[in-house]
KEKE-3310 file (N, C-alpha, C; in steps of 0.2 Angstrom, whole numbers, plus 5000, padded with zeros to 4 digits):
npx = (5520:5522:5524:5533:5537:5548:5556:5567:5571:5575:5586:5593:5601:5604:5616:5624:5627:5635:5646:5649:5664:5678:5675:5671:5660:5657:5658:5652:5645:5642:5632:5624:5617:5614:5605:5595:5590:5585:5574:5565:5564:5554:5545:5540:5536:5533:5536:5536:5536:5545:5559:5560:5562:5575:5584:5585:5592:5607:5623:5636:5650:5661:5656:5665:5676:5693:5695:5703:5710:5704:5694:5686:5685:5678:5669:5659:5661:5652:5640:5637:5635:5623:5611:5613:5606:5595:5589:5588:5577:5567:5563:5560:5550:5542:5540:5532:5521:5514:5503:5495:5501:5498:5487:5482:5489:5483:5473:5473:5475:5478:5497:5507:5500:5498:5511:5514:5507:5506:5516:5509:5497:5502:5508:5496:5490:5480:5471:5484:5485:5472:5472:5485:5482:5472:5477:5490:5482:5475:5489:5491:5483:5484:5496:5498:5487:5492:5492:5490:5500:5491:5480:5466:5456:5439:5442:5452:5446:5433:5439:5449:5439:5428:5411:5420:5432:5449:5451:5442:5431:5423:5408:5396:5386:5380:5389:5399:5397:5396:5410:5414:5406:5412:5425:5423:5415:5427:5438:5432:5422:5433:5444:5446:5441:5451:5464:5465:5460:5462:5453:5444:5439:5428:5428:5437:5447:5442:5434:5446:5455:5442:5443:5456:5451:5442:5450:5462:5452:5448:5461:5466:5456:5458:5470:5468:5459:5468:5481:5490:5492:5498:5501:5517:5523:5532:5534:5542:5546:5543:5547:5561:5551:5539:5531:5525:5536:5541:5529)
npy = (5374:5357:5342:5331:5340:5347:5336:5335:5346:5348:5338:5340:5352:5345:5338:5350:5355:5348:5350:5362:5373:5372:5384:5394:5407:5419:5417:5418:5407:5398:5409:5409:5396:5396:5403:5398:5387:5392:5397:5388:5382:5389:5391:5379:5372:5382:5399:5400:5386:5373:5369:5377:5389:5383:5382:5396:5402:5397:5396:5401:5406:5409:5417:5427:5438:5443:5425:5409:5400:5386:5385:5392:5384:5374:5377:5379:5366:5363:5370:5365:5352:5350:5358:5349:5340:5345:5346:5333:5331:5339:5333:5321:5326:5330:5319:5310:5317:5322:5322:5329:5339:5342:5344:5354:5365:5362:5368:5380:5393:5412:5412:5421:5421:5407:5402:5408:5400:5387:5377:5376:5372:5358:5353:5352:5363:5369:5378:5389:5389:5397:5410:5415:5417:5428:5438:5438:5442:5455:5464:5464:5470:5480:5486:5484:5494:5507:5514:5517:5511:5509:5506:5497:5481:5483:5496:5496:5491:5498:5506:5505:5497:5502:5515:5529:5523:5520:5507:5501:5486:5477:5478:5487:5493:5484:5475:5483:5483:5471:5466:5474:5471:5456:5458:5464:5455:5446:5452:5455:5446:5433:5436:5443:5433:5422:5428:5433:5421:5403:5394:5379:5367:5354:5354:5360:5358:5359:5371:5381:5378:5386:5397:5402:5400:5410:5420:5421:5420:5437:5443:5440:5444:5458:5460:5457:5469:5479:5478:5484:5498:5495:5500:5495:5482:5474:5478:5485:5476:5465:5449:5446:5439:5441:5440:5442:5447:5443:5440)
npz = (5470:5466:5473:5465:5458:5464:5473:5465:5461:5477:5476:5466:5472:5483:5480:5474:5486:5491:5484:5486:5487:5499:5512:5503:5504:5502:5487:5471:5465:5478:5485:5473:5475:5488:5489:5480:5483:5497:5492:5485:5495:5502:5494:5493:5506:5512:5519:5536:5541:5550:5543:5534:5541:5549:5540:5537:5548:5547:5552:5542:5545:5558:5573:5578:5573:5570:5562:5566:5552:5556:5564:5557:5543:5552:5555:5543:5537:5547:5546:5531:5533:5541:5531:5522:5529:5533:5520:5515:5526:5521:5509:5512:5518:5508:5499:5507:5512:5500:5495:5501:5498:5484:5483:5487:5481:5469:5469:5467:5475:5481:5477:5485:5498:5500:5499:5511:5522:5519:5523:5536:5534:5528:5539:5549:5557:5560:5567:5567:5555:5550:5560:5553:5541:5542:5545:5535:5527:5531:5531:5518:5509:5515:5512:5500:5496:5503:5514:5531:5546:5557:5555:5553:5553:5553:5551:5540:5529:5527:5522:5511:5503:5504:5502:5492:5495:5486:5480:5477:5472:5459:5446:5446:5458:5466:5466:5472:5485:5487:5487:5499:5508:5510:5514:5525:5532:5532:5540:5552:5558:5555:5557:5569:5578:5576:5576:5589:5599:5602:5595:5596:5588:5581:5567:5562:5551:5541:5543:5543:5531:5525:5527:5522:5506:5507:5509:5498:5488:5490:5490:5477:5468:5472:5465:5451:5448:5452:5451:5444:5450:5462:5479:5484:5481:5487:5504:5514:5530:5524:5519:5504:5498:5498:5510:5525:5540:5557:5561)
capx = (5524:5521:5531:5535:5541:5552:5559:5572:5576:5581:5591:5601:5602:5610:5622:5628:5629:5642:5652:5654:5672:5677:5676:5666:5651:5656:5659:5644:5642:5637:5625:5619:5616:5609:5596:5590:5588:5579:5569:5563:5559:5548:5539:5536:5535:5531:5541:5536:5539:5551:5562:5563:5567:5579:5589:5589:5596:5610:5627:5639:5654:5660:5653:5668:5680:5697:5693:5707:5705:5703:5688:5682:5683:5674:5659:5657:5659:5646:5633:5635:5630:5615:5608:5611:5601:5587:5586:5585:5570:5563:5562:5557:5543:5535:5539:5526:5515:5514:5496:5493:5502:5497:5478:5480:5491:5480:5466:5474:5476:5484:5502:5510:5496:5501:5518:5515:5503:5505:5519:5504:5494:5506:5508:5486:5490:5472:5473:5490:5482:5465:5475:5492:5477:5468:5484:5494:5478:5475:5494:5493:5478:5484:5502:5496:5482:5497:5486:5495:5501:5488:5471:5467:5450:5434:5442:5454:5442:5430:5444:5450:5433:5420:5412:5423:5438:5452:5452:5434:5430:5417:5408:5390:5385:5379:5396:5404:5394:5397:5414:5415:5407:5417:5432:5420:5418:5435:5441:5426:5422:5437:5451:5443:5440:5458:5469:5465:5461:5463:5447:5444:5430:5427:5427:5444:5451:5436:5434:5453:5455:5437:5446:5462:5448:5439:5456:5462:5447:5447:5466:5463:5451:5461:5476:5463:5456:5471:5487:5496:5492:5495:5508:5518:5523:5537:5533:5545:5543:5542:5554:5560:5548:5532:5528:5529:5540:5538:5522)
capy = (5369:5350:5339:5329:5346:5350:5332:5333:5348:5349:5332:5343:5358:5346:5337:5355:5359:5343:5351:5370:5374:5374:5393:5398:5410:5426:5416:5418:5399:5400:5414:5407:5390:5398:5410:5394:5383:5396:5399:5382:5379:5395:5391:5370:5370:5390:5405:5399:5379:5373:5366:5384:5391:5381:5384:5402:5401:5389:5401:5400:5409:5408:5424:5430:5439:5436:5418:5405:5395:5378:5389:5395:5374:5368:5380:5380:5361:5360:5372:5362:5346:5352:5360:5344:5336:5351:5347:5326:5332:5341:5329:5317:5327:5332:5314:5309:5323:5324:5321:5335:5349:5345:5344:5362:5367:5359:5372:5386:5398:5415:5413:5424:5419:5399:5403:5408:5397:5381:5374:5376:5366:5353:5352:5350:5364:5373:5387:5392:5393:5402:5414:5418:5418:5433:5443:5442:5446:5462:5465:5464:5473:5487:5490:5486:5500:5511:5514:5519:5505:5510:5507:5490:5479:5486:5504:5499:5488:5503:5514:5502:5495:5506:5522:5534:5519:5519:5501:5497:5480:5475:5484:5489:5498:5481:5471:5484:5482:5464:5464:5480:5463:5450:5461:5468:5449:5441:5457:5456:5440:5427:5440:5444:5427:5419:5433:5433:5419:5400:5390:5373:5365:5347:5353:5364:5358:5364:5380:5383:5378:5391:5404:5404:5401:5417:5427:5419:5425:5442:5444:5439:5448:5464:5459:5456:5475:5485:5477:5489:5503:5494:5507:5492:5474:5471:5482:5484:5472:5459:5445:5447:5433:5446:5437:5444:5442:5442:5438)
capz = (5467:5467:5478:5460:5454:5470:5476:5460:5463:5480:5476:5464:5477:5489:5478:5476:5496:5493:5481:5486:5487:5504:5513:5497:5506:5499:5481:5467:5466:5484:5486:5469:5477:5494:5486:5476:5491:5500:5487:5482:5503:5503:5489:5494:5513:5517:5525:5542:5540:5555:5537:5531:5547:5554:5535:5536:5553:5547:5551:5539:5548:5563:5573:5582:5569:5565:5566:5563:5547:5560:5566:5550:5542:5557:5554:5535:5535:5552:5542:5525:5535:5545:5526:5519:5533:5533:5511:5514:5528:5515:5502:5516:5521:5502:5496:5511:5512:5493:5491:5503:5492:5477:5482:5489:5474:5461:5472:5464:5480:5479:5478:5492:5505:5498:5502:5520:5527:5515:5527:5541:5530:5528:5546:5550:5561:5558:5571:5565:5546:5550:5563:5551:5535:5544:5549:5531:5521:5531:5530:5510:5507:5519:5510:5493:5496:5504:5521:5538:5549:5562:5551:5554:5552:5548:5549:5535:5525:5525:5518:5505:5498:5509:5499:5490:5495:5482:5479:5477:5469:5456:5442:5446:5466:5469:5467:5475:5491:5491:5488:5503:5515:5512:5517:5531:5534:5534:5547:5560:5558:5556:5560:5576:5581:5574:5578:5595:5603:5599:5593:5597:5584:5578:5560:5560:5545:5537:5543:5543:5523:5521:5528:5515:5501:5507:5510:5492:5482:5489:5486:5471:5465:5471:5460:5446:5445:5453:5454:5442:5455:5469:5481:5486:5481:5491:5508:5521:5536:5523:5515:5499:5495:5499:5515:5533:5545:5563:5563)
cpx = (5522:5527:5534:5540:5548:5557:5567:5576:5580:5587:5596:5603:5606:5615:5627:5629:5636:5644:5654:5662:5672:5680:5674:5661:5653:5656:5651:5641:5638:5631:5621:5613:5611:5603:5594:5587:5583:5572:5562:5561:5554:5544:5534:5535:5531:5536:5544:5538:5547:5559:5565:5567:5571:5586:5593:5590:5605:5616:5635:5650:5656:5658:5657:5675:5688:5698:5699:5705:5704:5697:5682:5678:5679:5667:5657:5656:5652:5640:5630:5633:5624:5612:5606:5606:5595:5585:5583:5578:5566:5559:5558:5549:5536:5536:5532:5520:5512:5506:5493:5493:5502:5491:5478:5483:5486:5473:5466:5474:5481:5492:5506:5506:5499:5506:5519:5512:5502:5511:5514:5502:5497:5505:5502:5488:5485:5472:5475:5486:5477:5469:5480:5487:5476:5474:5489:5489:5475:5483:5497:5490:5483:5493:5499:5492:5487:5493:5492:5494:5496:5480:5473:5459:5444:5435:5446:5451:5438:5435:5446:5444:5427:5418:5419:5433:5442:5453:5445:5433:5422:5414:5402:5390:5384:5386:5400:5402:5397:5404:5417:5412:5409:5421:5430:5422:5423:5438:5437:5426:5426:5444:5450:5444:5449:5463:5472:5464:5462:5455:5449:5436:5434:5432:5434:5449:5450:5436:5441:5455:5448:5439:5453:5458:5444:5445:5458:5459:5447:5453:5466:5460:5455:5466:5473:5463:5461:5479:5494:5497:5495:5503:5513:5520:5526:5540:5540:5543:5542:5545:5551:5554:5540:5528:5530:5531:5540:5532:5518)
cpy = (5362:5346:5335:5333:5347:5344:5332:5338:5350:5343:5336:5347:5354:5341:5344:5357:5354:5346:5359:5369:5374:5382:5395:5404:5415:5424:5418:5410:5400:5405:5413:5400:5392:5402:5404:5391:5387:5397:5394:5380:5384:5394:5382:5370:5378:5392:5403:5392:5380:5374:5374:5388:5392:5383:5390:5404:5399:5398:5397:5401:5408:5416:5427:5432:5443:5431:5414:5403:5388:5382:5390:5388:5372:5371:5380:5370:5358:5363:5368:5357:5347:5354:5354:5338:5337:5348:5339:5327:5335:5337:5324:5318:5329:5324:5309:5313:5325:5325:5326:5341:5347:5346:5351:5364:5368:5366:5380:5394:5405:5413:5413:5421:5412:5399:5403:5404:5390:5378:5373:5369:5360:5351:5351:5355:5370:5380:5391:5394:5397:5407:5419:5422:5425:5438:5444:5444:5453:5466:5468:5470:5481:5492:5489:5493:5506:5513:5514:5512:5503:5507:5499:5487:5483:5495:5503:5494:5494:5507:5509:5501:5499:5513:5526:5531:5520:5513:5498:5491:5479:5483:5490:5492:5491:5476:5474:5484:5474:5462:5468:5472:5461:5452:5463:5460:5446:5446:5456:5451:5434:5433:5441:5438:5424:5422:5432:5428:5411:5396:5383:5369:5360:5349:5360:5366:5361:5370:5382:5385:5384:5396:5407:5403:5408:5422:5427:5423:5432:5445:5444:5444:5457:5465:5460:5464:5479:5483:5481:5495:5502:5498:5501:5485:5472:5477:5482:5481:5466:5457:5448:5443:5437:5443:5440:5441:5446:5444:5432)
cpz = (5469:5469:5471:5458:5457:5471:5470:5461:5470:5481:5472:5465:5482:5485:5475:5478:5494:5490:5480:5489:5496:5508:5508:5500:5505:5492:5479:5468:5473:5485:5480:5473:5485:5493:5485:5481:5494:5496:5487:5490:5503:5499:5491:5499:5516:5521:5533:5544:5542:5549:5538:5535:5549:5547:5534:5542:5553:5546:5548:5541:5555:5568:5578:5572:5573:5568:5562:5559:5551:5560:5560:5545:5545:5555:5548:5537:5541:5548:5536:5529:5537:5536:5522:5522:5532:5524:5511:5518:5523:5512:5506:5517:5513:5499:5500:5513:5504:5490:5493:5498:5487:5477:5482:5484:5469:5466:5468:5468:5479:5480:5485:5498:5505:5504:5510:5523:5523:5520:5534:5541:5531:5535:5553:5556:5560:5561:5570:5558:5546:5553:5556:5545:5535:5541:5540:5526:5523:5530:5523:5508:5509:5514:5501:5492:5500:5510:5526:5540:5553:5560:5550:5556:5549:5545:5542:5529:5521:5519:5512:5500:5498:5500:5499:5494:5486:5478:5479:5472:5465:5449:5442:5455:5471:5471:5470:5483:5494:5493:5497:5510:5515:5515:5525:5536:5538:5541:5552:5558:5561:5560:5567:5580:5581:5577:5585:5601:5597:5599:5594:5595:5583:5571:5559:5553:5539:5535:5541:5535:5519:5522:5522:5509:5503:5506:5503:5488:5485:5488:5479:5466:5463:5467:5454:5442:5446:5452:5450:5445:5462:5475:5482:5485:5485:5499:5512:5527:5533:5519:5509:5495:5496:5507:5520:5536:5552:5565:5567)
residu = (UNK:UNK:UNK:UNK:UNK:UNK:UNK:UNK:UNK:UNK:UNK:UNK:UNK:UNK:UNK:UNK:UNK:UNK:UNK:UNK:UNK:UNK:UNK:UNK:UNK:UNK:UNK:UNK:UNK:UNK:UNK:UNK:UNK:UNK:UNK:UNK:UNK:UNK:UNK:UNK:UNK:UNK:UNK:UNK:UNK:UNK:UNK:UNK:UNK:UNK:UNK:UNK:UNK:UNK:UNK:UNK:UNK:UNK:UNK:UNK:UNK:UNK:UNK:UNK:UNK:UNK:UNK:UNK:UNK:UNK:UNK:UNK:UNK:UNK:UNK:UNK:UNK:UNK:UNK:UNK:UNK:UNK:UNK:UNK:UNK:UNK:UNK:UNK:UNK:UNK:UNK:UNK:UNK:UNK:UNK:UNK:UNK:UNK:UNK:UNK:UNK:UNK:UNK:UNK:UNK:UNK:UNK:UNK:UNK:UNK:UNK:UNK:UNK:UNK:UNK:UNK:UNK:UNK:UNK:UNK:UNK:UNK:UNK:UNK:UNK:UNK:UNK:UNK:UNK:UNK:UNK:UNK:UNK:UNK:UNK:UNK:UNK:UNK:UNK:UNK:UNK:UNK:UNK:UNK:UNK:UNK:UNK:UNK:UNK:UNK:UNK:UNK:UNK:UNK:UNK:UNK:UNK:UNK:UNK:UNK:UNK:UNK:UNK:UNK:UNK:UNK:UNK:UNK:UNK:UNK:UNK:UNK:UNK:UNK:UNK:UNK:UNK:UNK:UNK:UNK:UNK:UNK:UNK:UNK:UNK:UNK:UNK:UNK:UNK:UNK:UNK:UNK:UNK:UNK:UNK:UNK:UNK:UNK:UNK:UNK:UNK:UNK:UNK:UNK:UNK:UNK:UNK:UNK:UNK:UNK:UNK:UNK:UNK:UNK:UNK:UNK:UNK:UNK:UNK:UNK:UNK:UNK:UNK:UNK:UNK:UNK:UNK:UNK:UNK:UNK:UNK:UNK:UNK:UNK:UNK:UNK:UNK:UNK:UNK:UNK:UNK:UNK:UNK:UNK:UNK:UNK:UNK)
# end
């Protein structure tokens, strides 16, 4: 999404925070208005972006029950202020960052990977986006391809793409060899490296942004040839929005 596209609407997501009814959060208006919200920050800033965070934290209730209605008013109208603060940050940070997300937008990057490490992005925090990049492109692969929890790196590349793999890529012995590297690659390679420790290079941003186009194209690709098989779109362990969490 392009911060052009976003800025208007969460201007008209928080003139609706002002005008929920007050004590509404079991009403449809509200959980229509909070799904959208959520929504539209997970798709502009990313799942793990402080913004989106601190949003689906925001407690609407007060967390001792039966609460007086004085109790009940002070919490609903303290959460609606904080969202309305969290949605102007927002808007603050795509109206001045805007040139960042729509470069990386206009790049054309899977989606769901986007989603989760496009708040990084924004935030030039490289290590974090090579690191997270690794972690949920093995994560994907492994529940799309329906693989135990335990198979991890070259052991579940092999089994994915490797011979007599379910999920092999390309159409000739030779494309399927290359695509069987790249994934061998990105696991021993960059996974290995990012995962575990933190890197400290000159050229960060570089590498950083090479590593979500390599993880990108071979997501990609896997959607391309299998995605009507794939065991999995929306696994367990991960938001509705297909991103992991506690990662």
């Amino acid at each position: 999404m392009k911060a052009q596209d976003v800025v208007p609407l969460l201007r008209t997501l928080r003139e609706e925070c002002v005008a929920l009814p007050l004590l509404s959060v079991s009403s449809a208006q509200f959980s229509a208005w909070e799904t959208k919200l959520r929504s539209v920050l997970i798709k502009a800033l990313g799942e793990t972006h402080h913004i989106t965070s601190s949003f689906q934290k925001v407690s609407w209730t007060p967390w001792f029950e039966p609460a007086p209605r004085e109790d009940m008013v002070k919490t609903f109208e303290r959460a609606r202020s904080i969202s309305i603060g969290l949605v102007d940050a927002a808007i603050f940070e795509l109206e001045h960052l805007a040139a960042v997300t729509d470069v990386v937008a206009d790049a054309g990057f899977d989606p769901e990977l986007w989603a989760y490490v496009g708040g990084h992005v924004v935030a030039e925090e490289w290590a974090t986006v090579a690191s997270q990049t690794a972690i949920f492109t093995e994560d994907r692969i492994r529940k799309w391809a329906g693989r135990k929890a335990e198979e991890i790196g070259e052991r579940l590349m092999t089994a994915v793409f490797g011979d007599g793999g379910d999920y092999r890529l390309g159409l000739t012995q030779g494309e399927k060899q290359g695509w069987h590297r790249l994934a061998m690659g990105l696991s021993m390679a960059l996974r290995n490296a990012d995962a575990h420790r933190i890197q400290s290079r000159a050229d960060h941003k570089l590498y950083a942004m090479g590593v979500v186009g390599a993880s990108s194209l071979l997501l990609t690709q896997m959607r391309f040839e299998h995605a009507n098989r794939f065991h999995d779109m929306s696994p367990a362990g991960l938001s509705e929005f297909g991103v992991p969490t506690g990662t």
